[in-house]
Backbone as CSV, one residue per row, in Angstrom:
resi,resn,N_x,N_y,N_z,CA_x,CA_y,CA_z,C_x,C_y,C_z
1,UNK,113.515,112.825,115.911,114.404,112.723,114.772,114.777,114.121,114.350
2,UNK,115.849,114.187,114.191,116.305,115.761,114.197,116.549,116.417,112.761
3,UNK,116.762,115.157,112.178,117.242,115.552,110.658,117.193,113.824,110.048
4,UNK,116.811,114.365,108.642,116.922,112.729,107.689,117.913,113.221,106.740
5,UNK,119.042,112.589,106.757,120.196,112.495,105.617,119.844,110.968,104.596
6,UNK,119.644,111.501,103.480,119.734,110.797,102.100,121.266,109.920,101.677
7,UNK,121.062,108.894,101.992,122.572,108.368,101.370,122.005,107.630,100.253
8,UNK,123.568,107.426,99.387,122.708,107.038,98.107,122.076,105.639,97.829
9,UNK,121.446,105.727,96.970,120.626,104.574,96.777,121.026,103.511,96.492
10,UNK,120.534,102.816,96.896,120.908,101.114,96.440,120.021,100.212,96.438
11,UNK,118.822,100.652,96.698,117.812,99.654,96.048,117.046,100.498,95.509
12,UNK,116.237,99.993,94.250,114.896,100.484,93.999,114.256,99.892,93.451
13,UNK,113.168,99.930,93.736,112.332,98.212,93.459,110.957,98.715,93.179
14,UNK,109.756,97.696,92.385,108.804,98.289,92.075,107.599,97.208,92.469
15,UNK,106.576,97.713,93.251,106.009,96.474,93.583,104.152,96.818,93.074
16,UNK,103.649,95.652,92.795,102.041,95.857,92.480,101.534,95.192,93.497
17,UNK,100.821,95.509,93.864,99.865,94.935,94.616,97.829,95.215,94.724
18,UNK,97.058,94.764,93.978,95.750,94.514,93.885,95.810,95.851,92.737
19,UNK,95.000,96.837,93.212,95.173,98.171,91.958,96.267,99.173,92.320
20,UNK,97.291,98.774,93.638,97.518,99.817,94.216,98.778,99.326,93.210
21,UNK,100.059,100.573,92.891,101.152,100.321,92.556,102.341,101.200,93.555
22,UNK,103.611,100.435,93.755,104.261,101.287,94.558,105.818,101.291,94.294
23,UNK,106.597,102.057,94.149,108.468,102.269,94.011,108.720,102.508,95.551
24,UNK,109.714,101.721,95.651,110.415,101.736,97.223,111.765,102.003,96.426
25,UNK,112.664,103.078,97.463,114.028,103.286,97.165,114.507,102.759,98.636
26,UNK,115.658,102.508,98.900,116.049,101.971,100.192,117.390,103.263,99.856
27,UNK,117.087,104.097,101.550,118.183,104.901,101.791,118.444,105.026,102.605
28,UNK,118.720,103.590,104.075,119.742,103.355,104.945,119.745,102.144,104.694
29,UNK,120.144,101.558,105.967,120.636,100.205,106.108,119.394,99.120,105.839
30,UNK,119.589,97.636,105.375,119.060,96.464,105.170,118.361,95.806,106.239
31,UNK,117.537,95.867,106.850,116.775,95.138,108.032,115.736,93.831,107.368
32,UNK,115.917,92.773,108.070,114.882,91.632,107.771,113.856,91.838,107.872
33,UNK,112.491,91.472,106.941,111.536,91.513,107.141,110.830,91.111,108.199
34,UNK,109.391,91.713,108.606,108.479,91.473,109.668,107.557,90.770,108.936
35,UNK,106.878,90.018,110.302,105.514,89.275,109.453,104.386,90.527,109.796
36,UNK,103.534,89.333,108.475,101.984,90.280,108.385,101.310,90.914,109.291
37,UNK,101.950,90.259,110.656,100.958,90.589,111.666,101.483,91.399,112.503
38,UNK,103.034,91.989,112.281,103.690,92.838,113.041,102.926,94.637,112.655
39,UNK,103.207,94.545,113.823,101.770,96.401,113.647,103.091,97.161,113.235
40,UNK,102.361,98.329,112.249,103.078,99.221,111.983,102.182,100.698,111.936
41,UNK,102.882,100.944,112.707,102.226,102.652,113.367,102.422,103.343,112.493
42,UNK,101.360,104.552,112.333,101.561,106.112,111.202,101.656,106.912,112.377
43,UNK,102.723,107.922,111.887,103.186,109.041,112.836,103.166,110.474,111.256
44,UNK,102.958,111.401,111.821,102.969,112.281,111.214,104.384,113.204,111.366
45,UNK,104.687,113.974,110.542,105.956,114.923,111.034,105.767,116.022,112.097
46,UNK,106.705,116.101,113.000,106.915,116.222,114.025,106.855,115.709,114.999
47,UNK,107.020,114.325,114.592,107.371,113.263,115.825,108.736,113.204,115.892
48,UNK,109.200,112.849,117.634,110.386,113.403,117.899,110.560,111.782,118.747
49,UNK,112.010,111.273,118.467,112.181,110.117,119.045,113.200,108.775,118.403
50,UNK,113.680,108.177,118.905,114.563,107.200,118.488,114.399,106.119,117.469
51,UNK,114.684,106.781,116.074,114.349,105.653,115.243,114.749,106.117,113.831
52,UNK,115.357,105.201,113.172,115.998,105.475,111.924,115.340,105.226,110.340
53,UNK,115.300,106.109,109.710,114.988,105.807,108.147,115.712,104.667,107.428
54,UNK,114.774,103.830,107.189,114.487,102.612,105.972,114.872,102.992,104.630
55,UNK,113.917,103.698,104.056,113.824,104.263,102.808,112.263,105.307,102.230
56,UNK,112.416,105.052,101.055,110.948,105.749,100.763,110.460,105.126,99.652
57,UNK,108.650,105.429,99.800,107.568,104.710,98.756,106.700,105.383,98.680
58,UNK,106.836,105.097,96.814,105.888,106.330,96.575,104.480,105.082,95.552
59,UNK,103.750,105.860,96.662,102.268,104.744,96.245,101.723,105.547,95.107
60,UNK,100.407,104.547,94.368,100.131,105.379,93.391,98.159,104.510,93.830
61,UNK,97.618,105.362,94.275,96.399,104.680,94.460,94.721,105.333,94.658
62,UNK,93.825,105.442,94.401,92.547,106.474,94.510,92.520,106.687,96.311
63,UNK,92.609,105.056,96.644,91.949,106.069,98.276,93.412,105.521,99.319
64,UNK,92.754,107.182,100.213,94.459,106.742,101.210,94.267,105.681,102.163
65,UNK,93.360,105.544,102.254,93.301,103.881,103.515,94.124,102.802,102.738
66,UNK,94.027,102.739,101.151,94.558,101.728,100.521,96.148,102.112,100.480
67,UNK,96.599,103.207,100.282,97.864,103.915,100.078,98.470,103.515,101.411
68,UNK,97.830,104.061,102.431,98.588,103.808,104.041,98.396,102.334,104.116
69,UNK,97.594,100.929,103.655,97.936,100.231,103.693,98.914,99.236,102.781
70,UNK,99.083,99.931,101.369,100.051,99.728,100.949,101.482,99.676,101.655
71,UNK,101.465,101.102,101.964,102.929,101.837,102.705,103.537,100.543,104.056
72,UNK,102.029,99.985,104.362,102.383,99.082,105.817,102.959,97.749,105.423
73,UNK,102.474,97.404,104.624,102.896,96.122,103.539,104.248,96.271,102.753
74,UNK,104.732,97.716,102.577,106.211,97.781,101.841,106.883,97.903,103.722
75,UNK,106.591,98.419,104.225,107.633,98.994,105.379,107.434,97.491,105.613
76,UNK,106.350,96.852,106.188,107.244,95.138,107.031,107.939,93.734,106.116
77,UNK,108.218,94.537,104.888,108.945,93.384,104.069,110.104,94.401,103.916
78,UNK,110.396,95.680,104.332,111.851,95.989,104.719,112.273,96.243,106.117
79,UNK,111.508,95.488,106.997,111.526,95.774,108.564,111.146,96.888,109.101
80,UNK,109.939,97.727,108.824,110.170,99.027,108.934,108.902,98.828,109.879
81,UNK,107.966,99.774,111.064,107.245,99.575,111.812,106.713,100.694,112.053
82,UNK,107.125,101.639,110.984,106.233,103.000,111.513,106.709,103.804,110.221
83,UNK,105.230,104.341,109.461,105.455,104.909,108.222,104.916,106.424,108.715
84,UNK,105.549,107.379,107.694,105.185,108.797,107.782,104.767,109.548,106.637
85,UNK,103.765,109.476,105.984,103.205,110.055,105.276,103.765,111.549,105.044
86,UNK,104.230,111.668,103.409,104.282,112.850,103.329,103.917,114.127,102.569
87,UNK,102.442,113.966,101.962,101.457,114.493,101.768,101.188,114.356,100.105
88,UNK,100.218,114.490,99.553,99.697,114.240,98.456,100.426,115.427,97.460
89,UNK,101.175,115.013,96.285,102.037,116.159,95.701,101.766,115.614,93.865
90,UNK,100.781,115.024,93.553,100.928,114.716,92.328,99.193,114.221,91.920
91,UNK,98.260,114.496,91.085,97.397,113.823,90.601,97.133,113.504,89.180
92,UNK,97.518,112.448,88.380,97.444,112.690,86.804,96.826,111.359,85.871
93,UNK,96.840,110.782,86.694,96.427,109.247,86.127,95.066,108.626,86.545
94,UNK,94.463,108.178,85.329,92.999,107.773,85.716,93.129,106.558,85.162
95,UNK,92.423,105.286,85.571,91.630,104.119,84.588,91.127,104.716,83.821
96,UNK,90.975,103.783,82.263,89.911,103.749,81.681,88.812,103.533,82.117
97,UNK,88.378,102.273,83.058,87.088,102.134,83.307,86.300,103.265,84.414
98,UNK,87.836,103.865,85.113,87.266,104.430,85.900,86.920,105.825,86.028
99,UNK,86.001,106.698,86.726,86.362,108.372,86.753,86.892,108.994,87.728
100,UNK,87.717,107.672,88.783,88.326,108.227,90.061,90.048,108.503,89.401
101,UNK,90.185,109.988,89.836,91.729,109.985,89.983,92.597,109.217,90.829
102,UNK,94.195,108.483,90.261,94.691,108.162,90.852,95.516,109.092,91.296
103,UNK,95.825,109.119,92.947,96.829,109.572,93.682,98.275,110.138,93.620
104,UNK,99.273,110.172,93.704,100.566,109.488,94.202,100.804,110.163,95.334
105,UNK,101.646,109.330,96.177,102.282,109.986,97.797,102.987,109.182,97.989
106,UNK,103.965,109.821,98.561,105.233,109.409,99.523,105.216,108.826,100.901
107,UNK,105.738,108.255,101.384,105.889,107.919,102.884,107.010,107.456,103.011
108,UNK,107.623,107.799,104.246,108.945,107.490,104.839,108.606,105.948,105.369
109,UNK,109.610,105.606,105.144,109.406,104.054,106.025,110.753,104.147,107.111
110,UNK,110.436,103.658,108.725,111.442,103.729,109.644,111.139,102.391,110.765
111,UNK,112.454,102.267,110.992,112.517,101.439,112.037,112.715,101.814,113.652
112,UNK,111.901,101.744,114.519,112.044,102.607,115.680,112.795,101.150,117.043
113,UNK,113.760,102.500,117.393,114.723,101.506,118.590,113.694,101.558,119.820
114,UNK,114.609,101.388,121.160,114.093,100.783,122.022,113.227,101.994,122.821
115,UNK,113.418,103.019,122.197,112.171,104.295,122.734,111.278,104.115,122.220
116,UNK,110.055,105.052,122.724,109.065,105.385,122.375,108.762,106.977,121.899
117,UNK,108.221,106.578,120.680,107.956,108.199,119.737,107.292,108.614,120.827
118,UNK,107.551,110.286,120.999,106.435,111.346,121.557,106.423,112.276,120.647
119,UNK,105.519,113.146,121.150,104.655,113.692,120.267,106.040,115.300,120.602
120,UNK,106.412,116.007,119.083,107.249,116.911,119.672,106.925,118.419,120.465
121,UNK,107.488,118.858,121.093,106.372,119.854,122.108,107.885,121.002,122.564
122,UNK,107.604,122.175,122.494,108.976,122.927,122.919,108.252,123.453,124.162
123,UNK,108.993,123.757,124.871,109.201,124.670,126.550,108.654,125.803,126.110
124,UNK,107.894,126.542,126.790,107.596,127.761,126.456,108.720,128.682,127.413
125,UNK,109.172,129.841,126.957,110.235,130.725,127.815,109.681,131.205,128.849
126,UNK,109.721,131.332,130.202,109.362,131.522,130.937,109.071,133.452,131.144
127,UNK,107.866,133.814,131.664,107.536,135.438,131.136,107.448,135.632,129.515
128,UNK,107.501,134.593,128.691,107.115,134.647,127.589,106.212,133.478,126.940
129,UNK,105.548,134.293,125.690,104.538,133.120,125.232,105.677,132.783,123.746
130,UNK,105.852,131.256,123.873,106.558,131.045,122.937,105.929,130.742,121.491
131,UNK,106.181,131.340,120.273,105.974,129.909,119.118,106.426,129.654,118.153
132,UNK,107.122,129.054,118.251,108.067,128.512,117.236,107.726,128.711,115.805
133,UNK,108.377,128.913,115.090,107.816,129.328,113.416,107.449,127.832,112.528
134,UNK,106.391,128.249,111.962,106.074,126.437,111.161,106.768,126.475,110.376
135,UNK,106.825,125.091,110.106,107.872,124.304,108.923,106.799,124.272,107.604
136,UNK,106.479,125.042,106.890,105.399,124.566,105.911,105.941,123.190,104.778
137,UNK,107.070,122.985,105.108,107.729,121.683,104.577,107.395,120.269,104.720
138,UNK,106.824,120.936,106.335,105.948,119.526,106.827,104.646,119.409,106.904
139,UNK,103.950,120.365,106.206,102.908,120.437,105.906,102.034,120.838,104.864
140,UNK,101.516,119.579,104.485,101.406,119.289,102.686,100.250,120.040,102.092
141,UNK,99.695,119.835,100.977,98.417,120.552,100.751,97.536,119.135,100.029
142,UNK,96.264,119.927,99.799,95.666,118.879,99.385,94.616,119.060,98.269
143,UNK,94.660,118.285,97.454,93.615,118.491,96.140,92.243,118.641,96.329
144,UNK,91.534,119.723,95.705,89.927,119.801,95.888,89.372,118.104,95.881
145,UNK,89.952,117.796,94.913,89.004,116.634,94.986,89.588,115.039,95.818
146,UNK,91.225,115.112,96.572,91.051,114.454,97.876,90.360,115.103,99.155
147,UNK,89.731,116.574,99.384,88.982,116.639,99.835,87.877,116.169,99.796
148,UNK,86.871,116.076,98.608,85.802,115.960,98.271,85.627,114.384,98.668
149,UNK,86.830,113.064,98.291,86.851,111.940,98.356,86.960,111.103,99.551
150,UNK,88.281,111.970,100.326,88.689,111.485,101.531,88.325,112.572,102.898
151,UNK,87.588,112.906,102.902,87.302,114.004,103.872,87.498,113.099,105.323
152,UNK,86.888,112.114,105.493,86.707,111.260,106.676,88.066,110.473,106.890
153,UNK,88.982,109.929,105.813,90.003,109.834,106.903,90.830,110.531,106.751
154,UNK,90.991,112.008,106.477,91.838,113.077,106.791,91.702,113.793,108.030
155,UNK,90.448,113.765,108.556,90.291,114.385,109.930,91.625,114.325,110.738
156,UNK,91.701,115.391,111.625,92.588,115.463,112.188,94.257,116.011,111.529
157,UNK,94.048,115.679,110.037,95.588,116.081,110.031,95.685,117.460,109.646
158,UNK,96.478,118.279,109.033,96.812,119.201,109.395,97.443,119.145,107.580
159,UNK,97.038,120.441,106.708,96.840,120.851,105.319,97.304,122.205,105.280
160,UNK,97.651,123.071,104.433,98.268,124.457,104.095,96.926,124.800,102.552
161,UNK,96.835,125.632,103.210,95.678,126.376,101.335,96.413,127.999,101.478
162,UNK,95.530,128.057,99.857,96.026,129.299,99.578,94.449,129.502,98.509
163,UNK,93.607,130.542,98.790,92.071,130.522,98.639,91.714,131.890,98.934
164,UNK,90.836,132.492,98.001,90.480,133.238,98.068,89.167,133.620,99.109
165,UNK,88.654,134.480,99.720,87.534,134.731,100.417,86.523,134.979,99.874
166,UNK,85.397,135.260,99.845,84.273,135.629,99.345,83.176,136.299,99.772
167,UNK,83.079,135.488,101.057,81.665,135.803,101.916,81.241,135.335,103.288
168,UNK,80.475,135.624,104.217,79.905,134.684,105.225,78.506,134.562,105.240
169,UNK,78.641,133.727,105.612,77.033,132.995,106.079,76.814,132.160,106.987
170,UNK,76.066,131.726,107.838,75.127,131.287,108.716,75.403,129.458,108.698
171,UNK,75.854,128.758,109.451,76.259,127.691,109.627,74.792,126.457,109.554
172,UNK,74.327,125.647,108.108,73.255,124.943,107.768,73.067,124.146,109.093
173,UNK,71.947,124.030,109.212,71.387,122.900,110.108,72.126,121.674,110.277
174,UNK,71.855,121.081,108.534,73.062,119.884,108.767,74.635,120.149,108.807
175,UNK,75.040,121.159,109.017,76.387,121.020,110.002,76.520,121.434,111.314
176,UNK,75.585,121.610,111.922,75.507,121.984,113.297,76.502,120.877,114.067
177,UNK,76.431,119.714,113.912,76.923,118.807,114.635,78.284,118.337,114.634
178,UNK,79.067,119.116,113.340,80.205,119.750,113.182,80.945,120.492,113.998
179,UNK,80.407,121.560,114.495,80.540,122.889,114.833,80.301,123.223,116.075
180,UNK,80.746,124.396,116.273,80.501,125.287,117.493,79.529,126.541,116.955
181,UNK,79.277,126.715,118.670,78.027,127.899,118.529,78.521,129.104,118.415
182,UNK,79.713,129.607,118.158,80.357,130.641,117.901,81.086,130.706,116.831
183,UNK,80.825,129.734,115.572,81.428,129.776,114.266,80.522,129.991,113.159
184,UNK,81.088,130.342,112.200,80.145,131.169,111.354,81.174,130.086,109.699
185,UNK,80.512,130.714,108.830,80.982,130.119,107.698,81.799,131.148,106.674
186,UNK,83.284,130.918,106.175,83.982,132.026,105.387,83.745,131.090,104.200
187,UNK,83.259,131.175,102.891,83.583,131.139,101.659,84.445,131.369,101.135
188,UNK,85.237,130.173,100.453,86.639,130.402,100.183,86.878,130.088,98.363
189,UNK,87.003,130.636,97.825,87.042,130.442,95.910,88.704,130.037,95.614
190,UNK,89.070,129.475,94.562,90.033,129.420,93.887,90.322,130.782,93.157
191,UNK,91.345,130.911,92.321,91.749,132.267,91.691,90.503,132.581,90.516
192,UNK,90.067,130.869,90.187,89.344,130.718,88.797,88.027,131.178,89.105
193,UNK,87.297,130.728,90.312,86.484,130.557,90.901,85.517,128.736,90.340
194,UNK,86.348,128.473,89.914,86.012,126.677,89.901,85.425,126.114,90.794
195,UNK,86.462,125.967,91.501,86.202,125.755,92.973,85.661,126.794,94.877
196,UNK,85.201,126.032,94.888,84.098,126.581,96.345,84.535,125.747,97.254
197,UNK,84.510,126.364,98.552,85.131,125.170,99.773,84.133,126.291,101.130
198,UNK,84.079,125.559,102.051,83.551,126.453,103.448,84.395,126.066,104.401
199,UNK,85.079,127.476,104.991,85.806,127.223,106.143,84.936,127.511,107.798
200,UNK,85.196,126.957,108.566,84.673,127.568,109.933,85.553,128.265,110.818
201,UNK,85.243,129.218,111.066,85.920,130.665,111.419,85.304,130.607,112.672
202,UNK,85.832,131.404,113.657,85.157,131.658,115.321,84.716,133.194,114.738
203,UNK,83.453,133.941,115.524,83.116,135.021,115.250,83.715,136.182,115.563
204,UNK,84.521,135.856,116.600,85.534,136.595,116.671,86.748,137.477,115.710
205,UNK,87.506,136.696,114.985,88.135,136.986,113.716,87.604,137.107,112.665
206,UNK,86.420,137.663,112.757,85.441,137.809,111.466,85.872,139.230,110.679
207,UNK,86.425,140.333,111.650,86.612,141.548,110.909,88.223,141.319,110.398
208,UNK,88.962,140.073,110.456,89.932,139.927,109.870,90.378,139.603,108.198
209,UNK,88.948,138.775,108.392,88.545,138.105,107.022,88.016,139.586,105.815
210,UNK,86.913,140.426,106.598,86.569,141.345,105.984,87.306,141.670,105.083
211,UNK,88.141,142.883,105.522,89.147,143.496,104.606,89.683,142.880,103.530
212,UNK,90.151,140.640,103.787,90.641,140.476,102.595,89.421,140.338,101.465
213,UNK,88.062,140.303,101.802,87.213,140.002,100.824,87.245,141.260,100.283
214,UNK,87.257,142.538,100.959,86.623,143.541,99.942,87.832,143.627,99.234
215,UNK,89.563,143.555,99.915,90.411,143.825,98.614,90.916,142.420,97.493
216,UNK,89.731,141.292,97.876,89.924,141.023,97.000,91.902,140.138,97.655
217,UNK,91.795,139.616,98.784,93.115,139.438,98.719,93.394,137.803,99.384
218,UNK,94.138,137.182,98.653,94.281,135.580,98.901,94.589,135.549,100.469
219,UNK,94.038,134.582,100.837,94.532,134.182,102.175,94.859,132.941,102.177
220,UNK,96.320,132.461,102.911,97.482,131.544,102.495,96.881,131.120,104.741
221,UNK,96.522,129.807,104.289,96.525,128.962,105.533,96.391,127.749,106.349
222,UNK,96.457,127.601,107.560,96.426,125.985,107.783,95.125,125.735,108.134
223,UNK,94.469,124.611,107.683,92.983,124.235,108.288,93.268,122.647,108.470
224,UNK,92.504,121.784,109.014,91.745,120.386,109.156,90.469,119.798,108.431
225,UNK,90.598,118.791,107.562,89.345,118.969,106.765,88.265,117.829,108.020
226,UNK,87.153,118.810,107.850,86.040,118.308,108.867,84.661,117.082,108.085
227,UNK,84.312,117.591,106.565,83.200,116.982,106.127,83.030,117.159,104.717
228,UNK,81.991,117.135,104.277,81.612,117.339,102.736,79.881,118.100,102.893
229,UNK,80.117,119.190,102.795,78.408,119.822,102.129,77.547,119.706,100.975
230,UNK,76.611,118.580,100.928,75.872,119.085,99.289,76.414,118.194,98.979
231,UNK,76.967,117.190,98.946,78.545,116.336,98.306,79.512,116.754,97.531
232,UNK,79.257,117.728,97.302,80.187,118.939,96.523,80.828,120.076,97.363
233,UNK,80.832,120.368,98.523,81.551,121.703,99.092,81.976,120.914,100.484
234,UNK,84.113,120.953,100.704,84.661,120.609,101.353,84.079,121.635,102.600
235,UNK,84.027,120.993,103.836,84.324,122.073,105.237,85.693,121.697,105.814
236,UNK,85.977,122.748,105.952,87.591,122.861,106.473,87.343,123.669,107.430
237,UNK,88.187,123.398,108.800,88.469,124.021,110.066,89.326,125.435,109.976
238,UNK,89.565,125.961,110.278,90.531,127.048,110.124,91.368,127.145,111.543
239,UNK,92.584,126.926,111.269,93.620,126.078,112.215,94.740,127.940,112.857
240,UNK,94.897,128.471,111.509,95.866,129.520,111.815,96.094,130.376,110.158
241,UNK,96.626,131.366,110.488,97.324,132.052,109.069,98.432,131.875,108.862
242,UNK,99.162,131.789,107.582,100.588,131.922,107.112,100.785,132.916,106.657
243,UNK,102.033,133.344,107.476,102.085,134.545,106.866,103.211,134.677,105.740
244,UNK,103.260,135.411,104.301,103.267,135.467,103.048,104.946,136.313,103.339
């Protein structure tokens, strides 16, 4: 998909379902609904392939298994068969009874033609190492505390921080099984120092990190969240740097 053009709206509708709540806008064409039992695939951005935008829904819910199954339940009552999550951008609403924050997130809803999504991948130039510059557009960030909540089904996706350094240390026993034997642990603070998170670093790029701890200087980057330490301290992968 090369580009999503917005035409204007003509539906917008509001649906409840159990605690979850959700707004669907419809911004292409009208397709008949699917039944319950028609599968609907999650693709992340940068999937490349034949298939057109539905509309969008913005869930409002504590955990994302319930959110992505919300999203699957709005996409097959507008024919849609493959939703795209597009990252957590809002937290403000709690129950009374409860002390879990509620959510909100977006997802694209689409209908895919007679191809099959692949995964998108560029040619490298030949006598050259190619890499394309990231889209940080398509890649969302995420709240200390959907880390802390959802650590296990975020694995694998792919997050942007911006965190201060602190320190290293020695990778605990109980995360060994995490990890590699050549990663070490960077301590990462908020501006406030509120918050604490542990990234895993290769030992290699260790004198990179240095310099920003002693000046004291934010480091803006992509990681994978891996686990929870203590039940209080996210581990995050360390994927790459952005550069500022």
């Amino acid at each position: 998909m090369k580009g999503i053009v917005l035409p204007i709206i003509i539906i917008f509708s509001l649906f409840f379902f159990g605690c979850s709540s959700s707004k669907f806008v419809l911004t292409g064409e009208v397709h008949p609904s699917l039944s319950l039992e028609h599968e609907v695939k999650v693709f992340f951005w940068g999937a490349e392939g034949n298939y057109v935008l539905i509309g969008i829904v913005e869930i409002l819910d504590v955990s994302l298994e319930k959110r992505i199954e919300e999203a699957k339940r709005i996409a097959r009552i507008h024919g849609g068969d493959i939703i795209i999550p597009k990252g957590i951008y809002n937290e403000h609403e709690k129950k009374k009874s409860s002390t879990n924050a509620y959510l909100i997130q977006d997802f694209l809803i689409l209908k895919s033609t007679k191809r099959k999504l692949v995964s998108q991948k560029k040619k490298p130039i030949k006598g050259k190492e190619s890499s394309p510059p990231i889209d940080l557009s398509n890649i969302p960030r995420a709240t200390f505390k959907m880390l802390l909540q959802e650590s296990e089904s975020l694995k694998g996706q792919k997050f942007r921080g911006a965190l201060y350094p602190t320190k290293f240390s020695k990778i605990p026993q109980i995360l060994r099984p995490y990890t590699k034997s050549d990663e070490i642990i960077l301590t990462l603070k908020t501006k406030s120092g509120k918050y604490k998170l542990l990234l895993l670093i290769t030992n290699d790029i260790r004198d990179k990190f240095s310099e920003m701890i002693k000046s004291k200087k934010k480091l803006t980057f992509i990681y994978t969240p891996i686990t929870v330490y203590k039940s209080k301290y996210p581990v995050l992968k360390f994927l790459s740097t952005i550069k500022e």
